[in-house]
C-alpha positions in Angstrom: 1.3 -12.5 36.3 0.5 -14.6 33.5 3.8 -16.5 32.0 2.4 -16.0 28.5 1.8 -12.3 28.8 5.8 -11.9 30.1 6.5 -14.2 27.0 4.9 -11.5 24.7 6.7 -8.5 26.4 9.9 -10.2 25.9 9.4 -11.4 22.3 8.0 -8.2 21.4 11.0 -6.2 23.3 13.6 -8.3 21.5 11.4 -7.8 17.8 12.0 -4.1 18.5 15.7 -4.1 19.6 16.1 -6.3 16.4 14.0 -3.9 14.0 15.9 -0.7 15.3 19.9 -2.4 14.8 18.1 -3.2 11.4 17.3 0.4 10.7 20.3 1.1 12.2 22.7 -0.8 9.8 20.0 0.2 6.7 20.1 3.6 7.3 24.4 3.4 7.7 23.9 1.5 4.3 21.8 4.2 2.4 24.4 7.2 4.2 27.3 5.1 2.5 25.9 4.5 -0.8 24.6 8.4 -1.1 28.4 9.9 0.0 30.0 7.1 -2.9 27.4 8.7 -5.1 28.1 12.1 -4.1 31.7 11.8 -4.1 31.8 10.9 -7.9 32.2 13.8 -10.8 32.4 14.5 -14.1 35.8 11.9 -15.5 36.6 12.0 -19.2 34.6 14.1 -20.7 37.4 16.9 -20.7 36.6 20.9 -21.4 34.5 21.2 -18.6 33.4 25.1 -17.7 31.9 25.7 -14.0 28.9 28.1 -13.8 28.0 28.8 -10.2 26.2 31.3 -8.3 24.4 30.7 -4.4 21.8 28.0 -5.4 22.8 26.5 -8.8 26.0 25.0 -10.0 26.0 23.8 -13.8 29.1 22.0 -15.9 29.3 22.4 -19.3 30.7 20.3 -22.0 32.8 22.7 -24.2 33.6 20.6 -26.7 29.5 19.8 -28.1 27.6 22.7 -25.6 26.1 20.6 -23.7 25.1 21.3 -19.9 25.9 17.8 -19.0 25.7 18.2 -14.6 23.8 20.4 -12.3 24.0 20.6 -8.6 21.2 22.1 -6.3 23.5 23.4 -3.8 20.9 24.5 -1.2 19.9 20.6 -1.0 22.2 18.4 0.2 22.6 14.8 -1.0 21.9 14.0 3.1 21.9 16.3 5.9 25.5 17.7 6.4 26.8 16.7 2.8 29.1 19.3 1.2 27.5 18.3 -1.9 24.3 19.5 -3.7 21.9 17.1 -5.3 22.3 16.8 -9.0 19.5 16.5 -11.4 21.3 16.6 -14.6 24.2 14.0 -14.7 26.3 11.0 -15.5 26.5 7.9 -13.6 27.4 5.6 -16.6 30.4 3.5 -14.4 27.7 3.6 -11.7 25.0 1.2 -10.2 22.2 3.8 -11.3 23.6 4.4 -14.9 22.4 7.8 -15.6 22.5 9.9 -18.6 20.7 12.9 -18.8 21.7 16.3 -20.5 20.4 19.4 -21.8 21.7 20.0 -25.8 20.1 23.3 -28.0 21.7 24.7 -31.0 19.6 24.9 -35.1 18.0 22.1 -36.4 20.0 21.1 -39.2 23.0 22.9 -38.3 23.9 20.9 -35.5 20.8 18.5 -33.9 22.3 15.7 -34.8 26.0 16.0 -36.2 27.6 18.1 -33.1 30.6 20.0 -33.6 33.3 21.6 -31.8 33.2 24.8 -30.0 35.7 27.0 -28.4 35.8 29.5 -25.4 35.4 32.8 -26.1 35.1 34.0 -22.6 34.8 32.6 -19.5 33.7 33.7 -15.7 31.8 32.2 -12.7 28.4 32.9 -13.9 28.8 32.9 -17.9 30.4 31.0 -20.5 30.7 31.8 -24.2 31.4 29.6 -27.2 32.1 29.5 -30.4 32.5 27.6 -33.5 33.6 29.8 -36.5 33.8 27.2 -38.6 29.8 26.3 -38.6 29.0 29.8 -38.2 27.2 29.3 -34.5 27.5 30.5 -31.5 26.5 29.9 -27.8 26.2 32.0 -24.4 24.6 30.0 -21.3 24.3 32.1 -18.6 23.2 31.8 -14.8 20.0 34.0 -14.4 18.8 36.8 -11.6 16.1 34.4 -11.1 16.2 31.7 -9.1 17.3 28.2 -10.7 17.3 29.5 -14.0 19.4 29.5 -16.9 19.8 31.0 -20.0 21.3 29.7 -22.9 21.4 32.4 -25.7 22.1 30.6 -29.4 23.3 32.6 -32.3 23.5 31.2 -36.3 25.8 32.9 -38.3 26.1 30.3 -40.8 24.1 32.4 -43.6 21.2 29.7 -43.4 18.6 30.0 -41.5 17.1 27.1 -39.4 15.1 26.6 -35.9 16.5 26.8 -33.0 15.5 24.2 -30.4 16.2 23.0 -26.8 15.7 19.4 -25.3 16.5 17.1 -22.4 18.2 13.8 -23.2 17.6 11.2 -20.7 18.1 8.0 -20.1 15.0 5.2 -18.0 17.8 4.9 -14.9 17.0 6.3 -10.9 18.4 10.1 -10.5 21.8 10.0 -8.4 21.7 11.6 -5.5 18.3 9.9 -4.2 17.1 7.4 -1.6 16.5 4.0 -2.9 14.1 1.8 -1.4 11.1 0.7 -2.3 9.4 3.8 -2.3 11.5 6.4 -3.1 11.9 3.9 -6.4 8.3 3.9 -7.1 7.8 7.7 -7.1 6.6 9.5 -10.6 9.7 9.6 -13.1 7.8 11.0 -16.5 7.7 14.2 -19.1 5.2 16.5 -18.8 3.3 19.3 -20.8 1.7 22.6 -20.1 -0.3 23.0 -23.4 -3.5 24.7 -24.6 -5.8 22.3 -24.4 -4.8 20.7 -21.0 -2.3 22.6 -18.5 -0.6 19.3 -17.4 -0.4 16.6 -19.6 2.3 13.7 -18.1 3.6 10.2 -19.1 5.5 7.8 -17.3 8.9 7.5 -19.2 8.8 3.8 -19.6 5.6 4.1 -21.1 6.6 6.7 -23.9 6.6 4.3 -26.6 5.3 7.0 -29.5 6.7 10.4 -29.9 4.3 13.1 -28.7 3.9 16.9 -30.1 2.3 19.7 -29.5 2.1 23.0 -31.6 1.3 26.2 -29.5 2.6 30.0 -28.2 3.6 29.9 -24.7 3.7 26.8 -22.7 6.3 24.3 -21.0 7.7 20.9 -21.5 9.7 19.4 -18.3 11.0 15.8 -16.9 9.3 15.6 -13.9 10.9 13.2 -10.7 10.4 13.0 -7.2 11.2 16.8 -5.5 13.0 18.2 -8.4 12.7 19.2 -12.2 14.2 20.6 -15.2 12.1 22.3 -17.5 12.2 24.0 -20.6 10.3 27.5 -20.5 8.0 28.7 -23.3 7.1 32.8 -24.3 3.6 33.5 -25.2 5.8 35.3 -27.7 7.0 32.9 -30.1 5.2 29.5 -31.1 6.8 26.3 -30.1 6.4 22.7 -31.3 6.9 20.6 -28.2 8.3 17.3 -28.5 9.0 13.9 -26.3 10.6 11.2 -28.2 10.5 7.3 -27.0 14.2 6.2 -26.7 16.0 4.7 -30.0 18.8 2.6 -30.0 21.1 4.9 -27.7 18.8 4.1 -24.9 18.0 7.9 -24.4 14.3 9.8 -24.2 14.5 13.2 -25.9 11.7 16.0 -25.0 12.1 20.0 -26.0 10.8 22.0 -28.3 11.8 23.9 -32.1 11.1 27.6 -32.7 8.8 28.0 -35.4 9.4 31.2 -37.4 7.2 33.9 -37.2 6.0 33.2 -40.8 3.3 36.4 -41.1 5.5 39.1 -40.3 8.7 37.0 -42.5 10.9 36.7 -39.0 13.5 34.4 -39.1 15.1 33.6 -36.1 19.1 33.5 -36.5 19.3 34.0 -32.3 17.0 32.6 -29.9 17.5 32.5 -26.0 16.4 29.6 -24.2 14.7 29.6 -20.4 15.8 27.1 -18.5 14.8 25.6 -14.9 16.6 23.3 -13.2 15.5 22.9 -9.2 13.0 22.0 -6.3 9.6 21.8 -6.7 8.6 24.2 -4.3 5.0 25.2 -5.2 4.8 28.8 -4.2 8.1 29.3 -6.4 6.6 27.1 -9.3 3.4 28.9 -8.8 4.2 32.6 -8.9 7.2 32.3 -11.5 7.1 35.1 -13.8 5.9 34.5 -17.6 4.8 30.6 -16.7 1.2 28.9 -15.8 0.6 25.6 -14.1 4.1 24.6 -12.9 3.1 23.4 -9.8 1.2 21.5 -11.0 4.5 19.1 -11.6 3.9 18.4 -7.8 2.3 14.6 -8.2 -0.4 14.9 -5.7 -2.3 12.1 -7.2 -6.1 12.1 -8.1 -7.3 14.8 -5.9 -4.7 17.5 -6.8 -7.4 19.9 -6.7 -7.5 19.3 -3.0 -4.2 19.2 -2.4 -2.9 22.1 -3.6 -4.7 24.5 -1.0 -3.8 22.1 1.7 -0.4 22.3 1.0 -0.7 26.1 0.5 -2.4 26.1 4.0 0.5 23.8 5.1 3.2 26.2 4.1 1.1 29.6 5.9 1.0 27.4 9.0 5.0 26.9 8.7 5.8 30.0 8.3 4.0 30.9 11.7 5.4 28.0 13.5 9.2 27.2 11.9 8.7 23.3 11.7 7.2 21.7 8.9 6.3 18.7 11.6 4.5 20.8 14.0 2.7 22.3 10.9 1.8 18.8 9.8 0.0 18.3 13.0 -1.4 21.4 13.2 -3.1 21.1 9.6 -4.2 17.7 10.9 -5.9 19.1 13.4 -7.4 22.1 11.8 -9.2 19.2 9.0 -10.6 17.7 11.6 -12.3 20.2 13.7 -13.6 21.4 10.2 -15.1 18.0 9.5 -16.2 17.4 13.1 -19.7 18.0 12.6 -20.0 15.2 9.7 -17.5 12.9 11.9 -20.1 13.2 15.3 -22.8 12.2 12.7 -21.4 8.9 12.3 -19.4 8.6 15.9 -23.0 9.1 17.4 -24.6 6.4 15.1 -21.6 4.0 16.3 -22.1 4.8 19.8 -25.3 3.8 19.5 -25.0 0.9 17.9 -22.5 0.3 20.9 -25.3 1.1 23.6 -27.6 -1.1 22.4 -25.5 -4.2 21.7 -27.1 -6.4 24.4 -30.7 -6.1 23.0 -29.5 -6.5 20.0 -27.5 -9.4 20.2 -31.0 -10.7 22.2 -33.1 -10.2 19.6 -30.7 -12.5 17.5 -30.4 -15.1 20.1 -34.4 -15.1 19.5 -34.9 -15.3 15.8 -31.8 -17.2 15.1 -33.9 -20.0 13.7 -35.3 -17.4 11.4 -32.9 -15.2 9.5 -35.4 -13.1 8.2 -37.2 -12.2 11.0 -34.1 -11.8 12.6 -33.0 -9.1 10.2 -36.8 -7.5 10.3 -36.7 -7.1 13.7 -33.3 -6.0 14.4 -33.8 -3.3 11.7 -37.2 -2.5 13.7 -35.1 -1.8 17.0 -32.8 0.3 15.0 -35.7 2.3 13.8 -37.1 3.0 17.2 -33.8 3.7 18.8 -33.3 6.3 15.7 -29.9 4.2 14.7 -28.9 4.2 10.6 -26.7 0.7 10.6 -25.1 3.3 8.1 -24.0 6.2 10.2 -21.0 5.3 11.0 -20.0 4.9 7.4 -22.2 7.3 5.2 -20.6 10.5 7.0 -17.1 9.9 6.6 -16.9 9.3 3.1 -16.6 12.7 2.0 -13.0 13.5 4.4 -11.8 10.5 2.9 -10.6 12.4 -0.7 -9.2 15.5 1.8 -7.0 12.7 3.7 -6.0 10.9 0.8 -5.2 14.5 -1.2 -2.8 15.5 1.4 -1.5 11.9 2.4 -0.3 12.0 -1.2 1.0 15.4 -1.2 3.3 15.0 1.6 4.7 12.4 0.0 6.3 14.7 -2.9 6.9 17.9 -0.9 10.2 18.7 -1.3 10.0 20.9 2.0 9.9 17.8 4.3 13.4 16.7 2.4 15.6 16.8 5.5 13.2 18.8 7.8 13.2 17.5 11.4 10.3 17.1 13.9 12.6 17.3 16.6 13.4 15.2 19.1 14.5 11.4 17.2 13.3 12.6 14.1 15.3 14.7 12.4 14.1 14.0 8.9 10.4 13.7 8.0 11.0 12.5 4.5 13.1 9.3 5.7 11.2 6.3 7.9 11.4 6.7 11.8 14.9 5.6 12.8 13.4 4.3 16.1 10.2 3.3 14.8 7.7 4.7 17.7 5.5 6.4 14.9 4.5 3.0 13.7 4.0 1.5 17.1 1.7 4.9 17.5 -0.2 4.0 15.0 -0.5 -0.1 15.7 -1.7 1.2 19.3 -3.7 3.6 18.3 -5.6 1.3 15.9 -5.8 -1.5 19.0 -7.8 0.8 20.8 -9.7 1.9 18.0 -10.7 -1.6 17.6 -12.2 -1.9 21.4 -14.7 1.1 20.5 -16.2 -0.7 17.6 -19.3 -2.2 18.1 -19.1 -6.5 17.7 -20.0 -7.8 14.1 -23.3 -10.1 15.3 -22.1 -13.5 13.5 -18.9 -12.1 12.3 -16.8 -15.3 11.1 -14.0 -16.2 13.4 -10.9 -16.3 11.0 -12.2 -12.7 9.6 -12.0 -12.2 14.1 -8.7 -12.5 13.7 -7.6 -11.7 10.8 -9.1 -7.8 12.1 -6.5 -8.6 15.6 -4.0 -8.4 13.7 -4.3 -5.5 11.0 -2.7 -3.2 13.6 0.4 -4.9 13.6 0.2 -5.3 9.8 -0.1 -1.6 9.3 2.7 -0.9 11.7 5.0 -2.9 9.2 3.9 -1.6 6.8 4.3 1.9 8.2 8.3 1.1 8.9 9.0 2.3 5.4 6.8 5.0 4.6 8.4 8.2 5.4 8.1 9.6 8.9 6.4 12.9 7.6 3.6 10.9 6.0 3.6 8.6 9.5 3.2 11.2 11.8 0.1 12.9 9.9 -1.7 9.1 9.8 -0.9 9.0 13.6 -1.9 12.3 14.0 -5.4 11.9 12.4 -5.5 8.5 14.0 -5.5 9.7 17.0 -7.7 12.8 17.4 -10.1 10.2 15.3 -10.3 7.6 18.4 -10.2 10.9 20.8 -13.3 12.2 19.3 -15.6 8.8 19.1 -14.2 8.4 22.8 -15.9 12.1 23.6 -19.4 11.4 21.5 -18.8 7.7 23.2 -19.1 9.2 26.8 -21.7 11.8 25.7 -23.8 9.1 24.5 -23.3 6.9 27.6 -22.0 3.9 25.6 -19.2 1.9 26.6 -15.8 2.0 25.9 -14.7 -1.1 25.9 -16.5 -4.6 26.5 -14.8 -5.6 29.5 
């Protein structure tokens, strides 16, 4: 046996032994920094009031009104914490430095000088409050429906003002979420649902002038990666939404006021407030009651349009099957055998190409003195043989926005949060522990490499630089989550198995050796 070739094995055995005690210690790291995260609550503040019921637990500032921490109790800082992820919170001692909290009351009686309340009543789903002195009043309330709250204001001051809701929020990472590289980069922004568009976003750091929209109905929310709050709208009443750029406190503000119902002389003294705070599960978002478009705060990128039946065809095939990972390569599968016949299209073309290398590459030796009669001939041959130089490419450009769509979509589906494959991957929304996904892929793309046809001429360095892309991609790959890996491999693979079946139909072969 060659020495080099046992060189290689052993380099690239001790590379992976490395790699994996470095995923190893990472993903110790990341379990560590999530519990110190977890572990922390609510110090200082004072006057706190518990709301809880089986999905939702809310803490509430008594002493302003403020709902200043939720937990998402069905989702679990990491798989087998005690402790539900928090959307709403305060981290200020911490290395993330949240603030974000949920404030409603009157304009003008208390938007911006907050006063004291005091429990009226209290139980584990309800807390009333009330501040005699500036005539108001407050009841938030867990609701029936899922992840909702209500929070029910009531002016008795004997002037009349509008009521409003907002989120106040700090530019900082949520809590109880992954760092890294691309968990950091994921969509962190406010978002509308308005008349004239049904999802209308900006980034939070670039909300540099206030935004508003007058309108019945609607819905303003801060959107992040797998969860939401969001302030409801009735087709009702008529709203002015709101997101403000953050002044000197640091903090963005988005809501809405109530305008009065000015026609029929209705002022509005109580007003309750709808309130979601949760996942964003799209068939929830999509069939709540009384609301349009809030699935579409799922970021699936440019080609939502795509995604969204994908994922809705992802989630049928799931609940046949019971694992989102075996549904990810199902799906995979099924978008292929739809697109086979534009795929054999361009295999075919490839595999010709391929067939006829030899004359080819003759009819260059010939006319290499000539580069244009090279190129007239050559494209001569082609014609007689029936090859389009383009086939290979022309047909797959329309998958391309499919793959893309639900490449991006997998990326924010809360589902894959936690959900395990099976086997060494027990979460599809963290990077392979063990890293055979991206050796997959690197070896899948070796061997896709052997069916292409050789570039006549093709520069040497550009030679190589094509080698190694493989091994680039599998780095790369390392740190994507292992849901998003495994559909890549998947389609990857039944890719290089279909050119290999049009390969042998043609009669080209499969490799140049």
């Amino acid at each position: 046996m060659n020495p080099r070739y046992i060189y290689m094995a052993v380099v690239l055995s001790l590379s992976y032994v490395l790699f994996f005690q470095w995923g190893q210690i990472q993903q110790e790291q990341n379990l560590d920094v999530e519990e110190a995260r977890a572990a922390v609550e609510l110090e200082g503040v004072g006057n706190i009031s518990v709301l809880e019921n089986d999905l939702l637990k809310i803490e509430i500032n008594n002493k302003n009104g403020n709902i200043v921490e939720s937990r998402l109790k069905k989702y679990p800082v990491y798989p087998g914490s005690s402790r539900g992820v928090r959307v709403l919170g305060f981290d200020e001692g911490g290395d993330v430095g949240l603030k974000y909290y949920i404030k409603s009351g009157f304009n003008g009686l208390n938007k911006n000088t907050p006063f004291p309340y005091a429990i009226v009543s209290e139980s584990e789903s309800k807390v009333v409050l009330e501040s005699k002195e500036f005539g108001a009043r407050k009841t938030i309330s867990l609701s029936e429906t899922p992840y909702e709250i209500n929070i029910l204001d009531e002016n008795t001051s004997g002037v009349s003002y509008k009521p409003y809701v907002a989120l106040y929020r700090n530019d900082a990472l949520p809590i109880d979420m992954p760092t890294g590289l691309f968990a950091n980069a994921s969509y962190r922004g406010v978002a509308f649902n308005t008349n004239e568009d049904p999802y209308l976003n900006t980034r939070l750091g670039s909300l540099d002038v206030a935004q508003n929209y007058r309108q019945a109905g609607g819905w303003v929310a801060f959107i992040q990666k797998y969860f939401m709050a969001a302030l409801l709208g009735s087709d009702r009443f008529e709203y002015t939404y709101f997101a403000n750029p953050a002044k000197s406190a640091g903090l963005y503000s988005m809501g809405y006021f109530v305008e009065p119902d000015i026609e029929n002389f209705e002022v509005l003294n109580s007003f309750e407030h709808r309130v979601f705070i949760g996942p964003k599960t799209r068939d929830m978002l999509a069939n709540k009651e009384g609301v349009s478009d809030l699935e579409l705060s799922i970021d699936m990128g440019w080609f939502w349009f795509l995604a969204q039946p994908m994922v809705w065809l992802l989630a049928q095939i799931n609940s046949l099957v019971g694992n989102w990972g075996v549904s990810i390569i199902l799906l995979t599968f099924i978008i292929k055998i739809v697109f086979w016949p534009l795929s054999s299209k361009g295999f075919r073309s490839v595999a010709k190409m391929r067939l006829y290398q030899d004359e080819v590459q003759d009819i260059r030796e010939r006319y290499k003195s000539d580069p244009q009669k090279m190129q007239t001939e050559t494209m001569a041959f082609y014609g007689k043989k029936g090859i389009n130089p383009l086939g290979g490419c022309l047909p797959m450009l329309p998958q391309f926005p499919f793959f893309i769509a639900l490449f991006f979509a997998l990326r924010e589906t809360v589902e894959l949060r936690h959900a395990p494959l099976g086997l060494w991957l027990q979460d599809l929304s963290a990077p392979d522990p063990l890293f055979i996904l991206p050796i997959l892929m690197a070896l899948i793309m070796f061997m896709t490499q052997k069916l292409a046809p050789p570039m006549p001429g093709q520069d040497p360095t550009q030679a190589a630089v094509m080698k190694f892309m493989p091994v680039m991609f599998s780095l790369f790959f390392i740190f994507l989550p292992s849901g998003l890996v495994l559909y890549s491999v998947t389609n990857s693979l039944v890719t290089y198995l279909q050119q290999v079946l049009i390969y042998k139909t043609v009669g080209a072969k499969l490799t140049d050796s």
